[in-house]
N, C-alpha and C positions, 0 to 999 in steps of 0.2 A: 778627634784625638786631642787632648789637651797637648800645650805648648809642651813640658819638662818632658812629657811620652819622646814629641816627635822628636824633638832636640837632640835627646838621647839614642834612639835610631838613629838620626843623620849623623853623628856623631861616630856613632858604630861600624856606620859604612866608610868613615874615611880612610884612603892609604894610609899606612902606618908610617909612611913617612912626613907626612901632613896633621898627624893629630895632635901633635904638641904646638902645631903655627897656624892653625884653622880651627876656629870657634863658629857658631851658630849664637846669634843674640835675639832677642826678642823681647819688647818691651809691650806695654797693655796701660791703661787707661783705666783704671777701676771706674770712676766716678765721672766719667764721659762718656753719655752713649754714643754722641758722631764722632769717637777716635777710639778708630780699633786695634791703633797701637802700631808699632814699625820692625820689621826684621830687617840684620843686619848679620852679612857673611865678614866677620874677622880674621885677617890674615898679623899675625906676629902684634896682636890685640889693636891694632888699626883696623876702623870701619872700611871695609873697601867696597861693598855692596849693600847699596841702603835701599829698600825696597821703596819708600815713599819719596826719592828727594833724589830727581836727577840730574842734581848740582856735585856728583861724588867728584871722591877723586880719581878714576876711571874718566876715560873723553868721553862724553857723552855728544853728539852729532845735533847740530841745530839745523839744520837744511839738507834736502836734496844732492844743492851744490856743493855744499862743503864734502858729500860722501863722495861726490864725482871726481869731486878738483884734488881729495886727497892722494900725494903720491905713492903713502905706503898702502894702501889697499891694492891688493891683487886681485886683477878681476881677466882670468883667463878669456881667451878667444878661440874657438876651435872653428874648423872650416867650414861646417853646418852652420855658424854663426854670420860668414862672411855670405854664405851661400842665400840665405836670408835676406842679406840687404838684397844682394845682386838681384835677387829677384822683384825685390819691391822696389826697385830704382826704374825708373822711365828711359833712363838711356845708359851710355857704355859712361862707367867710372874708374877711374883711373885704381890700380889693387892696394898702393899705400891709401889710400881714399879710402875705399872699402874696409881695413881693419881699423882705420880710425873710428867709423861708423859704427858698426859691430862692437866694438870697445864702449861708445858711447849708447849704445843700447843696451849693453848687459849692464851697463853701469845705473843706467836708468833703473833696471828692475833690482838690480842687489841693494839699489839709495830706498830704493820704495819698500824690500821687504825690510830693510835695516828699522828705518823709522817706523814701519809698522810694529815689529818686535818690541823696539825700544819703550814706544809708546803702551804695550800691553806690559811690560815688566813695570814700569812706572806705576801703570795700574792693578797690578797684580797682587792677590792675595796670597803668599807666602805660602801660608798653611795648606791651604788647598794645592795649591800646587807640587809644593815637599809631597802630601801623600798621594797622589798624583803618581809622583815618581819612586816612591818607595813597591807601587803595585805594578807598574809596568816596567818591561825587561829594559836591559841598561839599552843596546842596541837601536832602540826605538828613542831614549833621549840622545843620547851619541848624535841622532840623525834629525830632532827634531829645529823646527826652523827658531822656536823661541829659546830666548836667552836663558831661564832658569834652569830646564832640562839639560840643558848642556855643560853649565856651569858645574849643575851636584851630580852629572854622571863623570867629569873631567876629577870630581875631588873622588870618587869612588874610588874603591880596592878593588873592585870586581874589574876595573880595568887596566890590564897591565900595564909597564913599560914600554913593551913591544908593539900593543896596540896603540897608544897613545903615539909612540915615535910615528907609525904607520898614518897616524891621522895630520899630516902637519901642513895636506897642501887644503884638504879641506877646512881646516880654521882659519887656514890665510883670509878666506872668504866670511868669516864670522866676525860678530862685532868686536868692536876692542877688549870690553871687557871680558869676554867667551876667549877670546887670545891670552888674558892677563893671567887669566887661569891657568890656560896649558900650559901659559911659561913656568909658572909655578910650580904645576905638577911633572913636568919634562926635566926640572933644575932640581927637583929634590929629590 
């Protein structure tokens, strides 16, 4: 599907409260075969999501550590979590012990899918991905682990208010930018 098609679809699916402050960009390379050109999601005609260049203005995560150490990620603990350690322990651990543990295990796996996501957006082909998500139901990007699907199901009209309010402890858990959007779409 050429670019002006898809553009024009994404464009069609956004909340009607979001269409006048969310643009779709896309830029091409005529006369370069190795540059296939860059998309860009515009919020109040600022680049906020640059597909090739994970320098935005969005936080972008350079480490592990830095997803661990930060204090506003939320990373729940539930008691299957703690139940886990207790088991894999050699001997009796103290229970503040144990939810620290637990904490830094889940943090482990949410630092590992972050940067893996991060790093597939980074390299990700825009195009294909937009139809991608133009052919499967919204529910399925809502719940997907990488960042684009979440992003154009978040600007969608197909999803209410009521679901979006309903979504707020699961994006706590999503990367910043997948946040920067629901704020967006929750405040307009």
């Amino acid at each position: 599907m050429s670019w002006s098609k898809l553009q024009q679809q994404l464009e069609s699916f956004l909340a009607p409260a979001l269409q006048t402050r969310v643009e779709y960009r896309g830029t091409s390379y005529r006369y370069l075969l190795d540059k296939s050109g860059t998309c860009h999601i515009a919020v109040d005609k600022k680049n906020i999501l640059n597909m090739s260049d994970p320098t935005n203005g969005i936080r972008w995560y350079a480490s592990e550590q830095e997803i661990k150490n930060d204090p506003e990620l939320y990373i729940p603990v539930g008691p299957e979590d703690i139940e886990a350690v207790r088991k894999s322990a050699k001997g009796p651990i103290p229970e503040d012990r144990l939810k620290v543990m637990a904490r830094g295990r889940k943090a482990s796996e949410y630092a590992k899918a972050m940067m893996a996501a991060q790093a597939a957006l980074s390299k990700s082909n825009f195009s294909k991905d937009a139809n991608k998500f133009l052919t499967t139901p919204i529910e399925t990007s809502l719940e997907s682990p990488d960042i684009l699907p979440n992003v154009l199901a978040l600007l969608d009209r197909r999803v209410g208010k009521k679901r979006i309010m309903n979504l707020s402890d699961t994006i706590r858990m999503k990367h910043p930018i997948v946040q920067y959007f629901y704020e967006l779409r929750r405040d307009a």
